[in-house]
ZAVEX-480164 format. One record per residue (C-alpha): residue number from 1; x, y, z. Coordinates in nm, 2 decimals, padded with zeros to 4 digits, m for minus. Layout:
BEGIN
[r NUM,[X,Y,Z]]
...
// end
This chain:
BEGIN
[r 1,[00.00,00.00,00.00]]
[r 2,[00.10,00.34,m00.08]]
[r 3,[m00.01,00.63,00.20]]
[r 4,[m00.10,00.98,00.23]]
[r 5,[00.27,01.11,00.35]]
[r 6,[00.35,01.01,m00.03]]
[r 7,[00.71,00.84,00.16]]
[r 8,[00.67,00.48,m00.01]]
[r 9,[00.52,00.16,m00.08]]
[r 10,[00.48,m00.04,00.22]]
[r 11,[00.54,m00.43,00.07]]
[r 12,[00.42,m00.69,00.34]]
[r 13,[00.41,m01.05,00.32]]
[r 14,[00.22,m01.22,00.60]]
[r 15,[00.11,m01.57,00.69]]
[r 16,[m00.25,m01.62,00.83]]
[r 17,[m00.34,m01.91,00.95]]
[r 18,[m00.70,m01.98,01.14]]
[r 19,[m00.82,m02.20,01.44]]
[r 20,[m01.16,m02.25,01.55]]
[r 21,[m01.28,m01.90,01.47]]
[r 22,[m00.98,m01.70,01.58]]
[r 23,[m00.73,m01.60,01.28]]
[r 24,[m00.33,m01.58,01.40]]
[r 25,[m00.05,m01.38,01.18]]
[r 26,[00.30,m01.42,01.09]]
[r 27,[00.50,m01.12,00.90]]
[r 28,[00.73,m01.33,00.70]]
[r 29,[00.93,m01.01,00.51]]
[r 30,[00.85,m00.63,00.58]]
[r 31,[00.97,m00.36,00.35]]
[r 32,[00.92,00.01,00.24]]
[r 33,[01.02,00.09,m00.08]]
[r 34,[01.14,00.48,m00.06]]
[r 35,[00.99,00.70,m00.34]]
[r 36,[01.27,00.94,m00.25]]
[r 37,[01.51,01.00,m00.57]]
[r 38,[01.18,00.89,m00.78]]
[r 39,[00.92,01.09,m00.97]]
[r 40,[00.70,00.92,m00.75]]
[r 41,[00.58,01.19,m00.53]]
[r 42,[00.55,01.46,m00.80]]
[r 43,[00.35,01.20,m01.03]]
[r 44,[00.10,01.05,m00.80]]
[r 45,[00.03,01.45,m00.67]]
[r 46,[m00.05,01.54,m01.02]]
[r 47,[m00.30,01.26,m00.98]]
[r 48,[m00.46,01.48,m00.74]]
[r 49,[m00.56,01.73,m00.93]]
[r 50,[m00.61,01.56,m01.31]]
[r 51,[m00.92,01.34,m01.36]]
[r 52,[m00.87,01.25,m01.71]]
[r 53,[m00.61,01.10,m01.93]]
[r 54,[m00.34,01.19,m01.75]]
[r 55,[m00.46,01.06,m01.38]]
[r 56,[m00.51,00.76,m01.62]]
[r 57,[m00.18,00.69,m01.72]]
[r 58,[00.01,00.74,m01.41]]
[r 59,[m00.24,00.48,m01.26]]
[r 60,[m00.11,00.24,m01.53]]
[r 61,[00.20,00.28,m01.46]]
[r 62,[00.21,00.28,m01.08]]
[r 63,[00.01,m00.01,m01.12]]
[r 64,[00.28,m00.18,m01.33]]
[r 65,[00.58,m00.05,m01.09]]
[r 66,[00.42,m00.19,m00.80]]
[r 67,[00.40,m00.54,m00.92]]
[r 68,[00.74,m00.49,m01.07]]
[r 69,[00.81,m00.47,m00.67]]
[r 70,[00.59,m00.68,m00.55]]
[r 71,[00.78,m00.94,m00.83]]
[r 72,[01.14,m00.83,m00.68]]
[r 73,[01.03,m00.85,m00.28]]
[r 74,[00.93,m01.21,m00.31]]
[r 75,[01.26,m01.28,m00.50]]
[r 76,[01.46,m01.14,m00.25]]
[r 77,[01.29,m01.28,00.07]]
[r 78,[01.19,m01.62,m00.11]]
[r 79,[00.87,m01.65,m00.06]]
[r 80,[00.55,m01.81,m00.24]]
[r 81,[00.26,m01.61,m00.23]]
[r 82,[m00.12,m01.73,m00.27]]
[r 83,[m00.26,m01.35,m00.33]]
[r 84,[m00.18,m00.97,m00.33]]
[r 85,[m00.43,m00.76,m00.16]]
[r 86,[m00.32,m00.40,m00.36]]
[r 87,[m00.46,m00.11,m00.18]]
[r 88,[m00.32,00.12,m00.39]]
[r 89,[m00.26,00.53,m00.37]]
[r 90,[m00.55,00.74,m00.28]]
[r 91,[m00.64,01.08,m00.50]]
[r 92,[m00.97,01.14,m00.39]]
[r 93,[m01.16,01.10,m00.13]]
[r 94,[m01.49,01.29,m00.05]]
[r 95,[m01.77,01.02,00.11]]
[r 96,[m02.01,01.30,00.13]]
[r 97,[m02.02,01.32,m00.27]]
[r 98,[m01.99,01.00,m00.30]]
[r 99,[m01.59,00.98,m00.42]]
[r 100,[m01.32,00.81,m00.34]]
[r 101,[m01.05,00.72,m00.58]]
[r 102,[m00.77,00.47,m00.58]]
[r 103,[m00.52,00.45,m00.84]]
[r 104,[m00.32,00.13,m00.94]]
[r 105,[m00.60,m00.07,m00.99]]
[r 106,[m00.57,m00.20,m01.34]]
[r 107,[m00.68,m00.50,m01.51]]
[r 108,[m00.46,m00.44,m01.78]]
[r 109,[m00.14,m00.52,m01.52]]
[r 110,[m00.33,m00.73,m01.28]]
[r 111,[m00.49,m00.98,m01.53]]
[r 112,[m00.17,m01.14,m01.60]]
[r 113,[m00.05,m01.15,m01.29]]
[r 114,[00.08,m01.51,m01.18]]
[r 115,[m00.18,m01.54,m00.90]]
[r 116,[m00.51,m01.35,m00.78]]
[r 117,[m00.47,m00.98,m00.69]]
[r 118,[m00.68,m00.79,m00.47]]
[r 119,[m00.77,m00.44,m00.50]]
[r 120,[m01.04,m00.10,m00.52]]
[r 121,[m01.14,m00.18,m00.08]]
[r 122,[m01.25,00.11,m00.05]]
[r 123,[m01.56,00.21,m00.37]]
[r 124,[m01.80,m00.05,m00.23]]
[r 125,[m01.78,00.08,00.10]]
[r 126,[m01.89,00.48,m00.02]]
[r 127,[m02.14,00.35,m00.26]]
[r 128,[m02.34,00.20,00.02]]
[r 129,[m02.36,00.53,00.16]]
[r 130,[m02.00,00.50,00.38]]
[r 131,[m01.70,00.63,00.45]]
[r 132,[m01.48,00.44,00.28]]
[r 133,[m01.22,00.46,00.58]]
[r 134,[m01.10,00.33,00.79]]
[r 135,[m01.07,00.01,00.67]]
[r 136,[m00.82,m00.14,00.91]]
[r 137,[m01.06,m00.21,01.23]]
[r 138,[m01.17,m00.55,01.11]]
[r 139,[m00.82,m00.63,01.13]]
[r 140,[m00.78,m00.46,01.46]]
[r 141,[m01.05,m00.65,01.65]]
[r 142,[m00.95,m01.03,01.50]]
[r 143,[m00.58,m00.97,01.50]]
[r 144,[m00.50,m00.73,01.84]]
[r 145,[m00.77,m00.84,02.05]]
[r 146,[m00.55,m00.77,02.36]]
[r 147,[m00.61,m00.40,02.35]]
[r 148,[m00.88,m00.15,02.42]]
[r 149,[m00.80,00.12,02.14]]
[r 150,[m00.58,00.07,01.84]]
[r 151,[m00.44,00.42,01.67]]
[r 152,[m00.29,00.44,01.37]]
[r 153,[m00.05,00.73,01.33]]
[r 154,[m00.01,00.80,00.94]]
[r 155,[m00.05,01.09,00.72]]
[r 156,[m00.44,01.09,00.91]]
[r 157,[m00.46,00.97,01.32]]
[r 158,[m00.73,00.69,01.32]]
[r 159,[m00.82,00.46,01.64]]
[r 160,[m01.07,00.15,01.62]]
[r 161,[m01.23,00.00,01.93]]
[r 162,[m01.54,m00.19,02.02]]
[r 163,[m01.82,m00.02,02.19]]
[r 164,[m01.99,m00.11,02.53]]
[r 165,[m02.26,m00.31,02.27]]
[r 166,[m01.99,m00.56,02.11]]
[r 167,[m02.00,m00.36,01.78]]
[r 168,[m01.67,m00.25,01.60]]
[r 169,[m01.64,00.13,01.58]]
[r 170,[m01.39,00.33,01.43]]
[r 171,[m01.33,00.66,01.23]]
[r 172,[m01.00,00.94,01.15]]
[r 173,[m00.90,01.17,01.43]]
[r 174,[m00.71,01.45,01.30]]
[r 175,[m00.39,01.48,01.06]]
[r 176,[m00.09,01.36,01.16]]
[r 177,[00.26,01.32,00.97]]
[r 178,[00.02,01.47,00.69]]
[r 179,[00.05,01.83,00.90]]
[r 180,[00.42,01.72,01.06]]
[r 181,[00.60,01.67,00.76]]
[r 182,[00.53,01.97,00.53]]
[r 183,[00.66,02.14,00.86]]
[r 184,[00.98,01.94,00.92]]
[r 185,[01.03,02.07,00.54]]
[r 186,[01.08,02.37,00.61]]
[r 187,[01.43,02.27,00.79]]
[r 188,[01.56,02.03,00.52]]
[r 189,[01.41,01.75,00.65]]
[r 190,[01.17,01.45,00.58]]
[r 191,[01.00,01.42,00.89]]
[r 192,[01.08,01.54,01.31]]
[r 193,[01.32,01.24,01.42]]
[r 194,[01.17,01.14,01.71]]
[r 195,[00.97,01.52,01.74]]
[r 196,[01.31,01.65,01.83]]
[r 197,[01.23,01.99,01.67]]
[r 198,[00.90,02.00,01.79]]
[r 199,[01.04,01.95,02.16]]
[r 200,[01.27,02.25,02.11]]
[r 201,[00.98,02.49,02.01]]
[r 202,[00.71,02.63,02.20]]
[r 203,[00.35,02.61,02.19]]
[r 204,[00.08,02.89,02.03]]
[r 205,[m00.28,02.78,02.14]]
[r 206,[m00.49,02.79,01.85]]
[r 207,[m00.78,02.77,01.98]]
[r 208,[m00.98,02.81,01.61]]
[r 209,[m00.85,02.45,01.51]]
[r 210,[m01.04,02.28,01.78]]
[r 211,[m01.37,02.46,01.66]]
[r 212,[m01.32,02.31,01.28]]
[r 213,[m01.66,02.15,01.22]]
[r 214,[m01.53,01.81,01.17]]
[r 215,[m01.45,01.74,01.56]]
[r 216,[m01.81,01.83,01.64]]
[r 217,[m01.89,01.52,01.35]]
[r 218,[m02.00,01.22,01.54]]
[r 219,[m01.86,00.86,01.40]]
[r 220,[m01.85,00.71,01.18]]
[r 221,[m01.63,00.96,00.98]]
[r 222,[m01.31,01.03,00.79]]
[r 223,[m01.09,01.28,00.63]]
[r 224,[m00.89,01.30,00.33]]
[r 225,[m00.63,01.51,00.16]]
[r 226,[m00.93,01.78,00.06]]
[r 227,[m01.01,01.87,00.40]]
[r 228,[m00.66,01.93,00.48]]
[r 229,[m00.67,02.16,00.19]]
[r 230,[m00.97,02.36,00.23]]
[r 231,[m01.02,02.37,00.64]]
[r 232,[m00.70,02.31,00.78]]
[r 233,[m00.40,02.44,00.64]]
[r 234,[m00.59,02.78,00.58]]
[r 235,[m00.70,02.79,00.94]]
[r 236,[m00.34,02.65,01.07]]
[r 237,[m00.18,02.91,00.83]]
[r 238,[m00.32,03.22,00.94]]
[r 239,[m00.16,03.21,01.28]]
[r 240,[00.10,02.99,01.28]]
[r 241,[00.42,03.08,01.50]]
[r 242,[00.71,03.16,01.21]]
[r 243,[00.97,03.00,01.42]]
[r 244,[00.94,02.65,01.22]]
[r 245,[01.04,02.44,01.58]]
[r 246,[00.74,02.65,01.73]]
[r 247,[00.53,02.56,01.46]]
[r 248,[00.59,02.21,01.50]]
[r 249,[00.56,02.22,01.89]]
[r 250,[00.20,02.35,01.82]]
[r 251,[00.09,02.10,01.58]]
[r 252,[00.23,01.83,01.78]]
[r 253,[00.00,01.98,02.03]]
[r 254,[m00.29,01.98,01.85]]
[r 255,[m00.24,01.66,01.68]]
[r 256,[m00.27,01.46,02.08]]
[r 257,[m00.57,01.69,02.12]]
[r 258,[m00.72,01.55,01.85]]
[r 259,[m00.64,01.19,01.92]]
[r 260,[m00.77,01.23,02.26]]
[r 261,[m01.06,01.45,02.22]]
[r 262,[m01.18,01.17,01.93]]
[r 263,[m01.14,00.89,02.16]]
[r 264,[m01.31,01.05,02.47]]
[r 265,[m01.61,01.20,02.28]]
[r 266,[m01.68,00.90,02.13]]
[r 267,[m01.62,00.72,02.50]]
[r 268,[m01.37,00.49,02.38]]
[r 269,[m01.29,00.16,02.64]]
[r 270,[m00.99,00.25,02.83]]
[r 271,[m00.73,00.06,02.88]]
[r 272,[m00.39,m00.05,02.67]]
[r 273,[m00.39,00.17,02.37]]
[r 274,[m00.17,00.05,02.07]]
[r 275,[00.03,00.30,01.89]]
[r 276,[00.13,00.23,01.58]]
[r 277,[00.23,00.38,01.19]]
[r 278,[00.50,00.59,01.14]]
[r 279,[00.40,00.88,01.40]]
[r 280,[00.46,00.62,01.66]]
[r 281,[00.82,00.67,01.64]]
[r 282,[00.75,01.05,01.72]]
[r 283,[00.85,01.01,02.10]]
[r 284,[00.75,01.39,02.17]]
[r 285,[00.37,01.29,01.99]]
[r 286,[00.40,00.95,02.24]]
[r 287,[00.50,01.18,02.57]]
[r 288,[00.19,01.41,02.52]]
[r 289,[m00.07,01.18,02.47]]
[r 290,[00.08,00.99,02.77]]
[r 291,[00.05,01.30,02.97]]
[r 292,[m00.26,01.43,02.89]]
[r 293,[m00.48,01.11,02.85]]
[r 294,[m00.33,00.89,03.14]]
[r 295,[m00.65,00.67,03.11]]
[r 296,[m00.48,00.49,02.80]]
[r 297,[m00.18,00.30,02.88]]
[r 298,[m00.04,00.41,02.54]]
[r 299,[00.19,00.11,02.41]]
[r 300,[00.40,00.20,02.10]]
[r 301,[00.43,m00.15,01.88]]
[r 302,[00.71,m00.37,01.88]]
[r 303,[00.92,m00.30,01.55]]
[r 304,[00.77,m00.58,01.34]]
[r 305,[00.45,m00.42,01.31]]
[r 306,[00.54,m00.05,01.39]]
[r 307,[00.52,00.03,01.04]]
[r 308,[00.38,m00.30,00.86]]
[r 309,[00.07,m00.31,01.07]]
[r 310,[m00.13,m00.10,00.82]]
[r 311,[00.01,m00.30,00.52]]
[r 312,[m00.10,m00.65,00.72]]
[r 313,[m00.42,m00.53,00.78]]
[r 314,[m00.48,m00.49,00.43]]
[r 315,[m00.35,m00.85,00.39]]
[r 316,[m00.63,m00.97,00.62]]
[r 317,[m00.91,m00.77,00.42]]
[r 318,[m00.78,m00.93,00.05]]
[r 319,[m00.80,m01.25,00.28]]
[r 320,[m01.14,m01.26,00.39]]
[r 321,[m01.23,m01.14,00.03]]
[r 322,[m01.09,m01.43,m00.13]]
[r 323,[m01.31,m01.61,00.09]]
[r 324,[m01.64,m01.39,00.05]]
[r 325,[m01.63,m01.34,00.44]]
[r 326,[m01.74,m00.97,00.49]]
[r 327,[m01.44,m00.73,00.55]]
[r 328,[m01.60,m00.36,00.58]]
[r 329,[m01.84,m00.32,00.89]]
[r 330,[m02.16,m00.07,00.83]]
[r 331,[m02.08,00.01,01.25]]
[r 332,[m01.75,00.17,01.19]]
[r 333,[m01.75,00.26,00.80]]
[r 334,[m02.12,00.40,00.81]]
[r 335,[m02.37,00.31,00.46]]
[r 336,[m02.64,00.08,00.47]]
[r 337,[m02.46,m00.28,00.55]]
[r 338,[m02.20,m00.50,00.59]]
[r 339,[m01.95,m00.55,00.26]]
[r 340,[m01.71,m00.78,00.11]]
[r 341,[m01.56,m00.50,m00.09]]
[r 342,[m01.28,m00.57,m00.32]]
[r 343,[m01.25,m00.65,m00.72]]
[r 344,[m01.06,m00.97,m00.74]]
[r 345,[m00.79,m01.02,m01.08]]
[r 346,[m00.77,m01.36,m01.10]]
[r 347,[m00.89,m01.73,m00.98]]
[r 348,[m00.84,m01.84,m00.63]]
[r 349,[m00.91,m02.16,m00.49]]
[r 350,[m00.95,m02.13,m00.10]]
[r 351,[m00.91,m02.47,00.03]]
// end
């Protein structure tokens, strides 16, 4: 899978094997594939904005380069897969028209591909009348049943639980690395190692951000790049410390806000909270939430699925696909039922 912070393709091979009516995992070969030094990042952005022949053609071809990946990660960790579960990069996504867009999904690439590939999770989803996101909170509840809250800190924060009723909920937070990193640009860098700038600066309360209209939206919901775009960054923008260390001191800020104000206004179980995507590394991020939501006993996860989880989870959904087992819940993604969203490339036998 490819994410918002536009850093790589996350390449994940994982063994799932079931008993009784409890699944286990095994990550048999993690990698990221940098798009650093590519045109990566400037192509898939002009995807953004283009919805005609030109979105076309870069969806072609990153559908071609990531099985040209997929093809050499196998090779080098010497494994046999039985299917690809291909989430793709998202260029739209606007559940309240009715949109969301993938792109990498293409029959011309997939169709010949040696065994069944798994893509386009999130369409059926939105054209039931849902979110379309997150999708990762099946996965959550059948794979990390040992903790209350799962967050995922990616270019978007998003936490899954299950509510007092048994039923899966779920739904974005806030940005994330998708407000950090522009920042940590500004000094030459990628991202904050470890928040380290952002622990230098100091904070500016704005207090505006907290009244954007989406933190008053109950769940199920879910942002995308758009939102950024047209309430955010103008909002964050027009008072924003210069000092760039400052700057990222008060997002940092806002970003635990939002985590916490997400999970408590939607009365999240308390308990062990699991931290994981690649803001978990952000010890500063790790250090608020811990000192401003003590109810959680926030757990950062252990290095083999600090940055794969995401990836697996998207495993599991292309799993329970291949075996028409539903995969998107109407409790957490909203619309009018349950799905087993996915368009299949390919025959799979699962026995």
């Amino acid at each position: 899978m490819s994410g918002t912070s536009l850093d790589g393709l996350d390449l994940c091979a994982a063994e799932f094997k079931r008993s009784g009516d409890r699944w286990t995992y095994r990550i048999r070969a993690f990698e990221t594939v940098s798009y650093r030094g590519t045109h990566w990042p400037e192509r898939l952005a002009a995807a953004y904005s283009d919805r005609g022949a030109l979105r076309t053609q870069i969806s072609l071809d990153f559908a071609s380069w990531c099985q040209d990946q997929w093809l050499a990660f196998g090779s080098r960790h010497h494994f046999a897969a039985h299917a690809v579960a291909h989430h793709g990069h998202t260029v739209e996504h606007d559940p309240s028209r009715g949109i969301t867009v993938q792109i990498g999904h293409e029959a011309l690439v997939f169709a010949s591909s040696p065994i069944p590939v798994v893509g386009d999770f999130r369409s059926g989803s939105v054209a039931r009348g849902g979110q379309g996101a997150p999708l990762v909170p099946l996965a959550d509840r059948d794979l990390f049943a040992d903790f209350a809250v799962c967050v995922n800190l990616g270019g978007f924060s998003n936490a899954s639980w299950t509510d007092a009723g048994g039923l899966r909920r779920a739904g974005d937070l806030g940005p994330c690395n998708g407000l950090l990193n522009p920042l940590a640009g500004e000094l030459g860098l990628d991202y904050d190692p470890e928040g380290q700038h952002a622990s230098y600066g100091s904070v500016h309360p704005l207090p505006a951000l907290e009244h954007l209209g989406y933190y008053a939206t109950p769940f199920p919901k879910s942002l995308g790049r758009e939102w950024m775009e047209r309430e955010f960054w103008p909002v964050f923008n027009s008072a924003r410390p210069q000092r760039t260390e400052d700057a990222l001191a008060t997002a940092s800020a806002h970003i635990a806000w939002s985590i916490v104000h997400g999970l408590r206004t939607a009365h999240a179980p308390h308990g062990k909270a699991l931290l994981s995507g690649g803001g978990a590394r952000n010890a500063h991020l790790v250090r608020q939430l811990c000192q401003i939501a003590p109810e959680w006993h926030w757990m950062v996860a252990p290095d083999d699925i600090l940055e794969s989880k995401e990836a697996l989870a998207f495993a599991y959904l292309g799993l329970l696909r291949l075996r028409n087992e539903p995969n998107v819940l109407a409790s957490y993604a909203g619309g009018q039922n349950d799905g087993c969203d996915g368009t299949v490339f390919g025959k799979f036998d699962k026995t």
